[in-house]
C-alpha positions in Angstrom: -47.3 20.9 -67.2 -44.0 22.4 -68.6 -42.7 18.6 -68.7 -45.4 17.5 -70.2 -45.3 19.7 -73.0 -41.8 19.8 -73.4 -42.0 16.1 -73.7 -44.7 16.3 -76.3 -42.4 18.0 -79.1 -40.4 15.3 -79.2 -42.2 13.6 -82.2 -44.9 15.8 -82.3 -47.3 15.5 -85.0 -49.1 17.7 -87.0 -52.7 17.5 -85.6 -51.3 17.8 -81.8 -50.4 14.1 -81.3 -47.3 12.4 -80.6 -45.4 9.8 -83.1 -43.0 8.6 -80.2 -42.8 4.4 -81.3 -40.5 2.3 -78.9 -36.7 2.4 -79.6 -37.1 5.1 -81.8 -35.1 8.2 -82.2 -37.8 10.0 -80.4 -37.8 7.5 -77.7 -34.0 8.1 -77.2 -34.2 11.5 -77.4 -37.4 11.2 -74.8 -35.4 8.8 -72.5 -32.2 11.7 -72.6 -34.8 14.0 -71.3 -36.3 12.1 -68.6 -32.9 11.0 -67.4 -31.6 15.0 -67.6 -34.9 16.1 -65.6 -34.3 13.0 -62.8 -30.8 14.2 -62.0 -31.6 18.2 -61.4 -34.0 16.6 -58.8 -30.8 14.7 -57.5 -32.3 12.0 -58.3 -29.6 8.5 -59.2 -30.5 7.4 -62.6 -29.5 4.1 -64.6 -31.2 1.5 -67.0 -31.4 -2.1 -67.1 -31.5 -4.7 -69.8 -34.3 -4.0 -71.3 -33.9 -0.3 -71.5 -36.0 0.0 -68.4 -34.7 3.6 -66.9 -35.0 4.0 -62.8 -34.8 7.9 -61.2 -33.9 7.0 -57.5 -34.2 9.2 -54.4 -32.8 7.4 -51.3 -34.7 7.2 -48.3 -33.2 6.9 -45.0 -33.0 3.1 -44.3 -30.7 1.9 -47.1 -32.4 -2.3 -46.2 -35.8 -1.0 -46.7 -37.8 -2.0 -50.1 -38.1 1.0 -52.2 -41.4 2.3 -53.8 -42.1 2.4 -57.4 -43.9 5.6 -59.5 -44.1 5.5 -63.2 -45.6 4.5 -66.5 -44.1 4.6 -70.3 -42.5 7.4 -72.4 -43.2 5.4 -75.9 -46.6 6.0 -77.7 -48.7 4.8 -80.5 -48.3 5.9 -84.4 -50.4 8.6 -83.6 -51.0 8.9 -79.7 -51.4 11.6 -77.4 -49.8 13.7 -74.9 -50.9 12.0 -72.1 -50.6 8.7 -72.3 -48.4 6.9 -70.4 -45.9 10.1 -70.5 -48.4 11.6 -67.5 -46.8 8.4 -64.8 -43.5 8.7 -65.2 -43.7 13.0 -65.0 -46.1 12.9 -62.0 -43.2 10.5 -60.7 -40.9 13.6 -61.0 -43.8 15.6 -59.6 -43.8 13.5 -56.0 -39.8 13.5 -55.8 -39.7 17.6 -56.4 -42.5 17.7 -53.8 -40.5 16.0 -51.4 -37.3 18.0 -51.8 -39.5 21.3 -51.6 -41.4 20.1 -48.4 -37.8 18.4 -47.2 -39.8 15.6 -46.0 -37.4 12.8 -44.8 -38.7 9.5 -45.6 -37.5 5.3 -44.5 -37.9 3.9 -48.3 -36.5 5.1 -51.5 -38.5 5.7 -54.3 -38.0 5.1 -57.8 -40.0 7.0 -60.8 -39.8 4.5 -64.0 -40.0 4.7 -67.5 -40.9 1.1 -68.8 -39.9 0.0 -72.1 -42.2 -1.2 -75.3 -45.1 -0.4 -72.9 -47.7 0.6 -75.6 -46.4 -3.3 -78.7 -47.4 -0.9 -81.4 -43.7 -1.6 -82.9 -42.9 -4.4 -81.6 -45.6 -7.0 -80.3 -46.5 -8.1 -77.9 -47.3 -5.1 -75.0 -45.3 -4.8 -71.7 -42.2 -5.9 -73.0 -40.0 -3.9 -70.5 -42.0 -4.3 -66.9 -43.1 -7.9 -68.4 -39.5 -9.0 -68.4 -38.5 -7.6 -64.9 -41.7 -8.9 -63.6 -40.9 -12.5 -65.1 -43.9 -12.7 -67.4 -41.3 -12.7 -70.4 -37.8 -14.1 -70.3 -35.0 -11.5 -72.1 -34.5 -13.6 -74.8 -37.8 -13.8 -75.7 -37.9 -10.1 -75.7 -34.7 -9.5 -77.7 -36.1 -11.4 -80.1 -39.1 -9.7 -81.3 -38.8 -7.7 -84.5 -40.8 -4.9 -86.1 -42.7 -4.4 -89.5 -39.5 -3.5 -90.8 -37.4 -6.6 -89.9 -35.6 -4.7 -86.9 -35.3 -6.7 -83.9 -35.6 -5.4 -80.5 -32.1 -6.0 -79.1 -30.6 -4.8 -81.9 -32.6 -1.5 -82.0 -32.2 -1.2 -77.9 -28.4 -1.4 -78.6 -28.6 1.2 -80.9 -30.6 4.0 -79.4 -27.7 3.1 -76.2 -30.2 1.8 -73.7 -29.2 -2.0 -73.5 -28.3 -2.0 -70.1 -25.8 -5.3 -69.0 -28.2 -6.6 -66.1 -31.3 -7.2 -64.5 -32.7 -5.0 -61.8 -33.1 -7.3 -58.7 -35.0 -5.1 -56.5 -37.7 -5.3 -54.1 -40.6 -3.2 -53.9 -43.0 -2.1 -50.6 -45.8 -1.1 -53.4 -45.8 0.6 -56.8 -48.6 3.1 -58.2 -49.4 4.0 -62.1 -51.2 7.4 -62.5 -53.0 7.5 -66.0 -55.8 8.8 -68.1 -58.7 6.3 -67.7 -59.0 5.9 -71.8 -62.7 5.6 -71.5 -65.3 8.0 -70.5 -66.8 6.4 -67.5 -65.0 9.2 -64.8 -66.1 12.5 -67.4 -69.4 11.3 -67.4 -70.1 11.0 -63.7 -68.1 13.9 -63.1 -65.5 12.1 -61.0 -61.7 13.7 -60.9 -60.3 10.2 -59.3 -60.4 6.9 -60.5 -59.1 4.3 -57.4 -58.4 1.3 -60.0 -59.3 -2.3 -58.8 -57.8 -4.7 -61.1 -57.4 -5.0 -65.0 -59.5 -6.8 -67.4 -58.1 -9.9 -69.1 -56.6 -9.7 -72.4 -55.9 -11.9 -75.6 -54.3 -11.1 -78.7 -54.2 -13.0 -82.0 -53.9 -13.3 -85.6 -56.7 -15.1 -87.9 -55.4 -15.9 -91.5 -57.6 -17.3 -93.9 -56.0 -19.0 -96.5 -57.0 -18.8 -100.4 -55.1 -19.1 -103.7 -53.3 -16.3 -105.4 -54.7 -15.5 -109.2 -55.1 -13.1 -111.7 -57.7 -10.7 -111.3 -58.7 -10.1 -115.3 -58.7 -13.6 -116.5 -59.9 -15.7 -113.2 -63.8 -16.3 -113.6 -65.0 -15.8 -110.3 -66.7 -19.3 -109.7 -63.3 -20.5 -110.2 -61.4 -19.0 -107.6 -60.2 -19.5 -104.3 -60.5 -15.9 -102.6 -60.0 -15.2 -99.3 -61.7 -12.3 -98.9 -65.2 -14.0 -99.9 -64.9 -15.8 -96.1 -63.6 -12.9 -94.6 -67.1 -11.4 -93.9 -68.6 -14.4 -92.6 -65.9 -15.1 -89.9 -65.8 -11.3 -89.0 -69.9 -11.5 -88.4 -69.1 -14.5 -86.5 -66.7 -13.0 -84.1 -68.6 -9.9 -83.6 -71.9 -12.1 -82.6 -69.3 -14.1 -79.9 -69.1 -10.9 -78.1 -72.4 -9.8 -78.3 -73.0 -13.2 -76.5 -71.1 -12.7 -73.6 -72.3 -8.8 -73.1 -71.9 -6.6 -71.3 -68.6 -6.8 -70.2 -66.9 -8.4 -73.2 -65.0 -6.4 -76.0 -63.5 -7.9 -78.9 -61.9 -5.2 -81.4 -60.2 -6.5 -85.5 -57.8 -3.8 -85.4 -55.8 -4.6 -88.5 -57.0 -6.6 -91.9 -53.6 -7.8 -94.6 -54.2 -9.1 -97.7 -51.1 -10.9 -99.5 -49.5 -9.9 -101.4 -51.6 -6.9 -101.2 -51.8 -6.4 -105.5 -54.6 -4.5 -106.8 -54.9 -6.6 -109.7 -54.1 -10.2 -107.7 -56.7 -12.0 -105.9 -55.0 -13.0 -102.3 -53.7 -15.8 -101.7 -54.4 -14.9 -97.8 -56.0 -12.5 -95.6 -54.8 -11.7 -91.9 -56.4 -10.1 -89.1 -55.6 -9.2 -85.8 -58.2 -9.8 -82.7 -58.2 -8.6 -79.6 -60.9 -9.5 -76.8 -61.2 -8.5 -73.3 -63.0 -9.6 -70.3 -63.0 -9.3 -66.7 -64.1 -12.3 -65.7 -60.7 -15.1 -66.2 -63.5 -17.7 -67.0 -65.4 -16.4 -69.2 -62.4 -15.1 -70.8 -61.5 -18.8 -71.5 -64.5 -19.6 -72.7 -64.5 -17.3 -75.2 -61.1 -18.3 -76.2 -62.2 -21.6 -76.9 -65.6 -20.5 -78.8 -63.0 -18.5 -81.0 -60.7 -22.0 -81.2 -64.0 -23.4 -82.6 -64.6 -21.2 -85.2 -61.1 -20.6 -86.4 -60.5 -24.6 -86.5 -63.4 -26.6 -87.2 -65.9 -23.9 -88.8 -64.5 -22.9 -91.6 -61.8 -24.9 -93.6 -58.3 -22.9 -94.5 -58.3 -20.9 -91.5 -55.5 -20.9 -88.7 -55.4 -19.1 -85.6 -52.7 -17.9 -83.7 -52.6 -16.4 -80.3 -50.1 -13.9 -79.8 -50.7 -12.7 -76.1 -52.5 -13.7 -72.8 -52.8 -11.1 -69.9 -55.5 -12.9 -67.4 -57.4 -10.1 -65.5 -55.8 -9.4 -62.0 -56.6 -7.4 -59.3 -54.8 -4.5 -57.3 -53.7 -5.0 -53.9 -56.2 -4.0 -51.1 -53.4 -1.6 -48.8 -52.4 0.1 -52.3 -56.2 0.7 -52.7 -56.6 1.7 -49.4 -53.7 4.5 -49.7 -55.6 5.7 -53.0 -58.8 6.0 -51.4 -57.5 7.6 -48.3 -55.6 10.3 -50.1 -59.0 10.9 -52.3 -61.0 11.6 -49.1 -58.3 13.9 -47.0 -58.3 15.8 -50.6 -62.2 15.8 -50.9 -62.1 14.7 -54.5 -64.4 12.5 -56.0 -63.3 9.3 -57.0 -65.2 5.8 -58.0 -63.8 2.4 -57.8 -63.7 0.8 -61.2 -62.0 -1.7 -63.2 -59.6 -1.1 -66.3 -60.8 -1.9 -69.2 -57.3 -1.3 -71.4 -53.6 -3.3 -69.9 -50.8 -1.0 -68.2 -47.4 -1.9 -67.0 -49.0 -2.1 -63.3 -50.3 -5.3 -64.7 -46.9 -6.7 -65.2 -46.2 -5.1 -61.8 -48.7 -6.3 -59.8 -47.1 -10.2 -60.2 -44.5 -9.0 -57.8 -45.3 -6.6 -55.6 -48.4 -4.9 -53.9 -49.7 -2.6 -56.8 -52.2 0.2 -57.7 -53.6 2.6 -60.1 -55.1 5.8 -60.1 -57.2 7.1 -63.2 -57.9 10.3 -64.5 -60.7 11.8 -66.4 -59.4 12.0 -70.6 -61.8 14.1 -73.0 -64.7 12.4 -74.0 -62.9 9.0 -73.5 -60.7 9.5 -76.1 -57.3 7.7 -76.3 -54.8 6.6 -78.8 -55.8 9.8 -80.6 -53.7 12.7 -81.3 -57.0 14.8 -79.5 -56.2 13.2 -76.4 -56.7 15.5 -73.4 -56.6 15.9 -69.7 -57.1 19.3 -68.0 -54.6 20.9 -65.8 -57.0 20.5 -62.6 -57.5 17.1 -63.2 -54.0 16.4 -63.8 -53.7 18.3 -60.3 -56.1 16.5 -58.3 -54.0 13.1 -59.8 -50.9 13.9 -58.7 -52.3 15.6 -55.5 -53.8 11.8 -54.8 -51.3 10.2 -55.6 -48.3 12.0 -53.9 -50.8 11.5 -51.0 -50.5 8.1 -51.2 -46.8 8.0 -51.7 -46.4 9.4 -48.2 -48.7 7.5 -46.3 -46.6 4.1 -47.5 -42.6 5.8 -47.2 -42.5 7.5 -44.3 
């Protein structure tokens, strides 16, 4: 908890939050941290291309796959102190355990801190554990630039986390602890959250094309304004994922007009689009319900998607491990899907992954109000230090 908190002035915010975007100063300043707090555990620490930073304790058997702890260290424009920041410190948490209980253990472990996990700076999520698990290529990557014409590379480069190579290793299994962002573990008064798999994502942007004009002397009949079809597409969109209820969520996150005058009507408006859905099939389905709309509904209007996560699912013996450590603890734990992507997506591509959840305030996430209690924190880290020794030994 003294991490945590530490960790949580860096970029503090005034109403308790965090304002720690990717490639940041804060972020640097974050990463310093981390790596200062790795090497008084004795811990080996470097960082790859992406900016991906590894904390490794050896095990005894210098051929045997190592095992991978962590989560992300960046946050939203005005996230929490939990998010994310709690995997890579319980991470820290197992390997002080270890060295306290002088366990000797076959595989080495490494805690992570993955880059760009959270795309609020620079799109799309994932960037870091995407690129080592081969869902993006680097250049792809470097490429990306944010709101304020900075690209990625250039930004990694100067915060001093661009790394000269790829990290090539092999993992015997890899676990993410994190708040669940929902409310579904507070409500049925369950500490642990033994993660199956991860909904399916896709990202986009809608822009609806119109023709800029002066506001005063533009009769309205006469004008080509955007924001007049905005409504009707938005109802449209909404109704999609009423449709395909209860599992479906689709979220307009962000609405642009250009160029955004108060006395110009737009020549365009753009919106971002996010929907979500367990199911891979019906996930494509709705995709190409929203392809429909977008294309051959309404005239002016072009879509672009901007990401694709399919849903997966977490490997059975990670599972297993989670649910084992749950019952030798006695703490109460459901099996339930996430609803919200995490680098153990990216992860789970490559080697045998899982997640373990913990109960967040009345769901809330992405919020500076975000909050965990120590006990539940506790019974996390308990769990999943649990399940870290049942796999390295």
């Amino acid at each position: 908890m003294e991490r945590l908190f530490r960790m949580a002035e860096i970029g503090a915010t005034k109403n308790g939050g965090v304002c720690r975007l990717a490639l940041s100063e804060e972020d640097r300043i974050a990463r310093d941290l981390f790596t200062e707090w790795a090497k008084e555990l004795g811990c080996a620490v470097h960082f790859d291309n992406m900016g991906n930073q590894f904390a490794s304790k050896a095990g005894y058997d210098p051929g045997a796959p190592s095992l991978l702890i962590g989560s992300h260290l960046d946050s939203q424009p005005t996230g929490g102190k939990y998010d994310g920041v709690l995997g890579v410190l319980a991470g820290l948490e197992v390997i002080a355990r270890l060295r306290e209980e002088n366990i000797n253990h076959k595989h080495s472990i490494d805690v992570v801190n993955w880059t760009n996990e959270e795309g609020s700076r620079f799109a799309p999520a994932m960037i870091g554990s995407g690129v080592f698990a081969g869902v993006f290529d680097a250049e792809y990557a470097y490429s990306q630039i944010d709101s304020d014409g900075n690209f990625f590379k250039e930004e990694l480069s100067r915060i001093g986390y661009l790394g000269k190579s790829h990290d090539k290793r092999k993992y015997r299994a890899c676990f993410e602890l994190h708040i669940e962002q929902g409310p579904v573990l507070e409500s049925e008064k369950k500490q642990i959250g033994i993660v199956t798999g991860v909904q399916g994502i896709r990202w986009y942007h809608i822009t609806i094309r119109g023709q800029e004009a002066h506001a005063g002397p533009t009769p309205m009949e006469m004008r080509s304004d955007p924001v007049r079809k905005l409504h009707t597409i938005i109802a449209d969109l909404y109704s999609l994922a009423d449709k395909y209820q209860p599992a479906s969520r689709l979220t307009i996150g962000s609405i642009k007009t250009d160029p955004g005058s108060i006395n110009t009507v737009p020549g365009s408006v753009t919106l971002s689009l996010d929907i979500r859905q367990p199911d891979n099939n019906t996930l494509q389905l709705i995709h190409e319900e929203i392809e429909n709309i977008c294309t051959h509904k309404y005239k002016d209007t072009e879509l672009e998607p901007i990401w694709h996560s399919p849903s997966v699912p977490f490997h059975k013996d990670c599972i297993e491990a989670i649910e084992n450590a749950a019952d030798t603890l006695q703490v109460p734990y459901k099996k339930m899907f996430s609803g919200a992507g995490h680098d153990a997506v990216c992860m789970s591509r490559i080697a045998p992954t899982g997640m373990i959840f913990i109960p967040c305030k009345d769901g809330i996430s992405h919020n500076e109000a975000e909050y965990a209690s120590p006990d539940d924190i506790e019974a996390g880290i308990s769990v999943l230090y649990e399940a870290v020794k049942s796999i390295i030994k």
